[in-house]
C-alpha distance (Angstrom), angle and dihedral (degrees) to the residues before:
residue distance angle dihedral
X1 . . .
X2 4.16 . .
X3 3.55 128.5 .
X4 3.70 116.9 -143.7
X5 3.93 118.4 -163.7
X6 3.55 112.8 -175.1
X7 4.25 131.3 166.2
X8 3.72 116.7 -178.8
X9 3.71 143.8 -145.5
X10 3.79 84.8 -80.9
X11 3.88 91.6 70.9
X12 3.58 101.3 -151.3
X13 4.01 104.8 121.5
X14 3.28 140.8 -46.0
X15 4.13 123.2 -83.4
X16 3.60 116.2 -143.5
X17 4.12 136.1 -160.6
X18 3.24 146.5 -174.8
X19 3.56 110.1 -164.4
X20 4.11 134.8 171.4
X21 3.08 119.7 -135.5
X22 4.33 101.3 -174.8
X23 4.12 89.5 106.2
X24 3.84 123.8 63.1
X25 3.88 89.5 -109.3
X26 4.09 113.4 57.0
X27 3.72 106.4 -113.2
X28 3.95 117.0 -143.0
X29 4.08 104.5 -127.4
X30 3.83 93.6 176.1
X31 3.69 143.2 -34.5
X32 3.90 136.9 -154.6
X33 3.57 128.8 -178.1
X34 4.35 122.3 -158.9
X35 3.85 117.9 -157.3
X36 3.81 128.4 -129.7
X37 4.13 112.8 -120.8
X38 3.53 109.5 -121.5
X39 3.64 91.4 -102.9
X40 3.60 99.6 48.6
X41 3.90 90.1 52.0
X42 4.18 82.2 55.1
X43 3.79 98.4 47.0
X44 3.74 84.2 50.0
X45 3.84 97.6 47.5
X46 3.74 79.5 47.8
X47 3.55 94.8 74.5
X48 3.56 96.0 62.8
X49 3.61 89.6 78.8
X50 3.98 126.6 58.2
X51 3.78 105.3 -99.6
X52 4.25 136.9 159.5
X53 3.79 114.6 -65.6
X54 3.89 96.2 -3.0
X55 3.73 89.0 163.1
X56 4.03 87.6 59.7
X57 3.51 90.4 41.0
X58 3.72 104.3 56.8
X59 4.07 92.9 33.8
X60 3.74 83.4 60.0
X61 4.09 86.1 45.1
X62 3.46 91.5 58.1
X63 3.06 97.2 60.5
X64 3.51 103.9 48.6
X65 3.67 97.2 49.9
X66 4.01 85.9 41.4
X67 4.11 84.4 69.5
X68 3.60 91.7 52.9
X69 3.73 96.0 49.3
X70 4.40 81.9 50.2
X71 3.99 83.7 46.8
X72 3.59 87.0 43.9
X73 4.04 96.9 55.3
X74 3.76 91.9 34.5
X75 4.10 87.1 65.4
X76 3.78 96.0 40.8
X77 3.90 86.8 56.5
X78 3.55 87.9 48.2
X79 3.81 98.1 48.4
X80 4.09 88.6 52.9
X81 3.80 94.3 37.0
X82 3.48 97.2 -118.0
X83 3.80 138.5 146.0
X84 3.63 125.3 -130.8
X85 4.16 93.2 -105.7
X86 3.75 87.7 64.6
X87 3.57 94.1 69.4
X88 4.19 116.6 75.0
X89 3.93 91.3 -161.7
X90 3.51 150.9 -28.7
X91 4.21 122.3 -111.6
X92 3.70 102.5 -156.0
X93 4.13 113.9 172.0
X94 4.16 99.9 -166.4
X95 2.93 128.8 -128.1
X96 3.73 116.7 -70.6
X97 4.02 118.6 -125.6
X98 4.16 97.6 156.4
X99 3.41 132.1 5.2
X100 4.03 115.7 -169.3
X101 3.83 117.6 152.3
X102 3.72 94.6 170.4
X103 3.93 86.0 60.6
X104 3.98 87.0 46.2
X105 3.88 106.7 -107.0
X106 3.49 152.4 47.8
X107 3.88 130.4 -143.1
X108 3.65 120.8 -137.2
X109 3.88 106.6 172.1
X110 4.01 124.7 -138.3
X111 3.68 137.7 95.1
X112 3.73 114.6 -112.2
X113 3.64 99.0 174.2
X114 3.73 82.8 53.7
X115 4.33 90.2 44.7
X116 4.21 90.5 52.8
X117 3.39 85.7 50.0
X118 4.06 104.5 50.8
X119 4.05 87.1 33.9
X120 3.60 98.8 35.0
X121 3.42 99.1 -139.6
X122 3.99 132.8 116.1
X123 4.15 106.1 -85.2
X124 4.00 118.4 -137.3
X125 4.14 103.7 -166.2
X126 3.35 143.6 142.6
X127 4.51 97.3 54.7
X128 3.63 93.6 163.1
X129 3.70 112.4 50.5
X130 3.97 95.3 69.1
X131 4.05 96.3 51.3
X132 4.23 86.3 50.6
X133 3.89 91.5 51.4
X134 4.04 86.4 50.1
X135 3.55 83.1 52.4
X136 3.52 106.9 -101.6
X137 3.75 130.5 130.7
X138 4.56 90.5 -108.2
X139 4.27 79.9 -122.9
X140 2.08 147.1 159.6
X141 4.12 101.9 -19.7
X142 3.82 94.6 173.2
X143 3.66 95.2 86.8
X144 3.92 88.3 69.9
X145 4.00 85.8 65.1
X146 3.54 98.7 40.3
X147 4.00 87.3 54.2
X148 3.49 89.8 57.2
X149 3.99 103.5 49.4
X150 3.67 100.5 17.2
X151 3.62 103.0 47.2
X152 4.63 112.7 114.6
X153 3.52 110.9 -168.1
X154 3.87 83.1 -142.6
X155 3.91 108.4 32.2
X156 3.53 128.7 89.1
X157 3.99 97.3 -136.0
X158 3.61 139.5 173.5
X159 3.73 127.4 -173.9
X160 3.63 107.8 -145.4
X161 4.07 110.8 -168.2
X162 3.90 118.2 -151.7
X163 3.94 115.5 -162.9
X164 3.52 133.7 107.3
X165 4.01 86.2 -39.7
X166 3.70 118.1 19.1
X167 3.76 118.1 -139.7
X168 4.44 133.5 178.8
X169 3.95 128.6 -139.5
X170 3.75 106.5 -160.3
X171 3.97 107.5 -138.9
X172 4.16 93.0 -166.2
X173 3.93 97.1 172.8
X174 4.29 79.7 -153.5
X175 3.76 96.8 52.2
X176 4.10 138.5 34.8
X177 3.68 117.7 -91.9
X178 3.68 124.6 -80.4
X179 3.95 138.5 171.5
X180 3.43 143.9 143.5
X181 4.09 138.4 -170.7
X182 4.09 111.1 -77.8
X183 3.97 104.9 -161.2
X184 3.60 131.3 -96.0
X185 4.10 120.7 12.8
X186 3.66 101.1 173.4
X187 3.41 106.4 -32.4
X188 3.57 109.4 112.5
X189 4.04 90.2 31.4
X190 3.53 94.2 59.7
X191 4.20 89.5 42.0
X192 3.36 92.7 52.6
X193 4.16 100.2 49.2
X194 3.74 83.3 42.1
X195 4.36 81.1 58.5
X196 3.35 96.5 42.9
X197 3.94 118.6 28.8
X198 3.90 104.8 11.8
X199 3.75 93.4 -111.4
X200 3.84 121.9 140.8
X201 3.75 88.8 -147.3
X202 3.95 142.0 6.1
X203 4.13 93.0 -110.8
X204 4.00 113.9 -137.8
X205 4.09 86.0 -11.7
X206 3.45 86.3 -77.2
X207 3.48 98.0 145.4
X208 3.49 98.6 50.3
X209 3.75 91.5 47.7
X210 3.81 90.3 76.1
X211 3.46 93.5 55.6
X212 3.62 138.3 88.3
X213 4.53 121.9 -133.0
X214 3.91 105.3 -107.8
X215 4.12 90.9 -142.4
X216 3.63 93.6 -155.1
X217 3.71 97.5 52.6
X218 3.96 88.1 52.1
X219 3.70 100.4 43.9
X220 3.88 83.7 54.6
X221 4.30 96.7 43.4
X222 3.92 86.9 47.7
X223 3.86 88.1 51.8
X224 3.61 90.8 67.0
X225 4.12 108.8 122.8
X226 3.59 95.4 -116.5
X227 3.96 97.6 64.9
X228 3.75 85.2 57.4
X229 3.72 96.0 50.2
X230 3.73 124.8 99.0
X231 3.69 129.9 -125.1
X232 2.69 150.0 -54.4
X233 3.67 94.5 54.9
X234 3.84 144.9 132.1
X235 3.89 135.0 -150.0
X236 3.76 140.7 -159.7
X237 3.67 147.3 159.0
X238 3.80 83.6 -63.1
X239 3.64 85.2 77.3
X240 3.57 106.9 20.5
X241 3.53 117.8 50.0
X242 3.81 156.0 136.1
X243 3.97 98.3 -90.9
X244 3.26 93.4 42.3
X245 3.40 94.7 63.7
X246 3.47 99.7 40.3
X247 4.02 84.6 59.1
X248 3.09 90.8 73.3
X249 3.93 100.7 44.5
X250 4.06 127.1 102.9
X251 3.39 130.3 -153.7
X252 4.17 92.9 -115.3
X253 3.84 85.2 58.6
X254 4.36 103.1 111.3
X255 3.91 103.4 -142.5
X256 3.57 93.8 -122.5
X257 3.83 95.6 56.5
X258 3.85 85.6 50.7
X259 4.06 78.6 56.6
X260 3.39 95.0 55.8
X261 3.90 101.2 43.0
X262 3.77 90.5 55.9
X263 3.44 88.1 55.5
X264 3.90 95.4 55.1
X265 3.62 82.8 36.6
X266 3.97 83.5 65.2
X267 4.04 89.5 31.2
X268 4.07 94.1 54.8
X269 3.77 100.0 38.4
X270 4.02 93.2 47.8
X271 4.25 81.3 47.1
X272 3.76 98.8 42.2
X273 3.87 94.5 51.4
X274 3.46 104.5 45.9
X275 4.48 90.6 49.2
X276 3.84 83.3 49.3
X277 3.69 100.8 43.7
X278 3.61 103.4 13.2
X279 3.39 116.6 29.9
X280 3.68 130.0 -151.1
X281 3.99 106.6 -27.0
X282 3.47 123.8 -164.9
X283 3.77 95.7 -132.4
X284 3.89 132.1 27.2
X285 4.02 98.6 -161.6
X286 4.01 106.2 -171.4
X287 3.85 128.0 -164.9
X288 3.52 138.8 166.5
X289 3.97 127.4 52.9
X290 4.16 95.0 -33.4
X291 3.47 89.9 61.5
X292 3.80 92.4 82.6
X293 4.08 95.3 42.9
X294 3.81 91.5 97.0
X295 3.78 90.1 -171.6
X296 3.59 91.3 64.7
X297 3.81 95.4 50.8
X298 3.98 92.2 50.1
X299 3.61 82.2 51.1
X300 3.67 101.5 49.2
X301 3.94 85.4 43.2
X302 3.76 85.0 51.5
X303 3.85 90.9 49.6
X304 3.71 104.6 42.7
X305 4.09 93.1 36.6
X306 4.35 89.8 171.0
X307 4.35 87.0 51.9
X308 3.66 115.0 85.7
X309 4.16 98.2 -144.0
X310 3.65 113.7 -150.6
X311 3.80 142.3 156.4
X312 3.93 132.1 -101.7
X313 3.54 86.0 -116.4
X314 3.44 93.3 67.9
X315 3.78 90.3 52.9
X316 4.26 90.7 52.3
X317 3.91 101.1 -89.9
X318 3.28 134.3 89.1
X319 4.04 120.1 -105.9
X320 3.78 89.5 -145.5
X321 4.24 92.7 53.1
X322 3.73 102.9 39.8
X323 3.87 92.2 96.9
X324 3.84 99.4 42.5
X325 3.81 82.2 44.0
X326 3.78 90.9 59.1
X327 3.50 94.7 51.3
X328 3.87 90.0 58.5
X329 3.69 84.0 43.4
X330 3.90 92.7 65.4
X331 3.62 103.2 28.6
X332 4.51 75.9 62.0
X333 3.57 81.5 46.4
X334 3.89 99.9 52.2
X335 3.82 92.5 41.8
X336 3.91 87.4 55.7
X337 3.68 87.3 47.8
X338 4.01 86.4 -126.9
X339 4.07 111.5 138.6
X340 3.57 121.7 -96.3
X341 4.11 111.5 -163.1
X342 3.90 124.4 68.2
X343 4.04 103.3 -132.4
X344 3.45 92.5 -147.3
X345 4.08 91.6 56.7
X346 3.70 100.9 50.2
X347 3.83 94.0 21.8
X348 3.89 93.3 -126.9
X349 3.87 123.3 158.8
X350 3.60 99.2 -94.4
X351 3.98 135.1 -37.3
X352 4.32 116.2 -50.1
X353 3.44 133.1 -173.8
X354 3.44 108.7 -108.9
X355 3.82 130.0 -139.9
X356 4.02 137.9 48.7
X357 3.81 107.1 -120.3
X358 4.04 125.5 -135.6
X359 3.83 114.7 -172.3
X360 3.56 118.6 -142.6
């Protein structure tokens, strides 16, 4: 058994698993997930920015969302009935704060020396750094899993991820697996409810139903250099954020219709890159948090009318575990000493191991 503790670009809470790996398909043997306060989810948004004492700052951040991970692996044991010597090791990504590959690193903040200790079990941490000194962009590292347990010898599929950031894996049973990040997943949808109604999140899409696309605004947010770029390639908040949306707002723009062009924002981009990269799959399978915005499925459906668009559910996993799943997924992989990036997704120099390791 492997616990995987993941919490995305979304910065909401932290998602863990426990998930056995004895059968040739991973089985799900119980999940928990922890929200962020309001105030932690700020401090951490915080650090996007330069500010005073950041080094201080996100030490002392590690820590505190290091006890919630502990918290977090403490219940999952408890929902499966488990004891802590029935677990080989933890994956835990971090939480992400900046993400710059061109620059030569990424931050994901936690303390795993400090998580083997409070948990006391062995720590796998740190996945990314390694596949950025090869050269590679350190994303996105998902594909690796979804190779593994998504992969038909017959079907056409590609695994489109939804969080903060949404990202593909292209599953061409005639060709070796590629992917690469897309652009914004829910990022600037759920900044902009946050702005405007309070909401964490726009529920089923709702929201953004009742609105109308503002043309103008989304002919200038799909200009953005990034959409044009080839892969392999990787985006974050660097790109992708709150003021940079709001540059390109006016006054005459009605909230809601912002709403709704963000969501075709998402819509178009996932659409645009997988008919000029992809082609016409057979299958779009989507997981994590934009699996339950049923607007954006009946617009992807609407978009990519030859693709039938489903949910990882219907393939067996859950669309809410598949990244925490992953992360137990490579932390299995480091401890084997097997290779945990796909060259060809993050366009490093050649297959690494992935992970530093932190004995309990």
């Amino acid at each position: 058994m492997y616990v995987g503790i993941m919490s995305g670009t979304s910065m909401d809470g932290v998602d863990a698993v426990l998930v056995d790996f004895s059968a040739p398909i991973p089985r799900l043997a119980a999940t928990h997930y922890v929200p962020y306060e309001h105030d932690l989810s700020a401090r951490l948004l915080a650090l996007q920015a330069r500010s005073d004492n950041e080094l201080h700052v996100a030490a002392r951040l590690g820590i505190e969302i290091t006890h919630l991970y502990a918290a977090a692996v403490k219940s999952v044991l408890a929902k499966a009935d488990l004891g802590v010597d029935s677990v080989r090791a933890i994956g835990c990504h971090g939480q992400t704060v900046r993400h710059n590959p061109r620059a030569g690193y990424t931050i994901q903040l936690g303390n795993p020396a400090l998580l083997a200790e409070l948990s006391g079990i062995d720590v796998v941490a740190d996945f990314r750094s390694r596949d950025i000194a090869a050269g590679g962009q350190g994303a996105p590292l998902v594909p690796a899993f979804h190779e593994a347990v998504f992969r038909h010898p017959g079907v056409h599929r590609v695994i489109l991820n939804v969080g903060g950031f949404s990202n593909v894996t292209d599953l061409n049973p005639f060709s070796a697996t590629s992917g690469f990040d897309i652009g914004p997943g829910n990022v600037l949808l759920d900044a902009w409810i946050r702005r405007c109604k309070g909401e964490a999140y726009d529920e089923g899409g709702g929201w953004s139903a009742g609105g109308r696309v503002i043309p103008q605004l989304l002919d200038v947010l799909l200009s953005h250099p990034f959409f044009l770029s080839d892969p392999p390639k990787s985006c974050g908040r660097e790109q992708f954020n709150p003021d940079w949306l709001e540059s390109h707002l006016s006054r005459d723009f009605a909230a809601v219709d912002v709403q709704a062009t963000l969501l075709e924002l998402t819509a178009s981009s996932i659409a645009r890159a997988v008919q000029k990269w992809i082609g016409v799959p057979a299958e779009l399978v989507v997981c994590g948090g934009g699996a339950h915005n049923r607007v954006l499925l009946r617009r992807l459906s609407e978009l990519m009318p030859h693709t039938q668009v489903v949910s990882s559910d219907d393939l067996g996993i859950g669309a809410d575990w598949v990244e925490a799943m992953a992360f137990a997924w490579l932390a299995r992989q480091a401890l084997l000493g097997r290779t945990g990036n796909l060259p060809s997704v993050t366009g490093s120099r050649g297959p690494r191991v992935l992970g530093a390791v932190y004995p309990r």
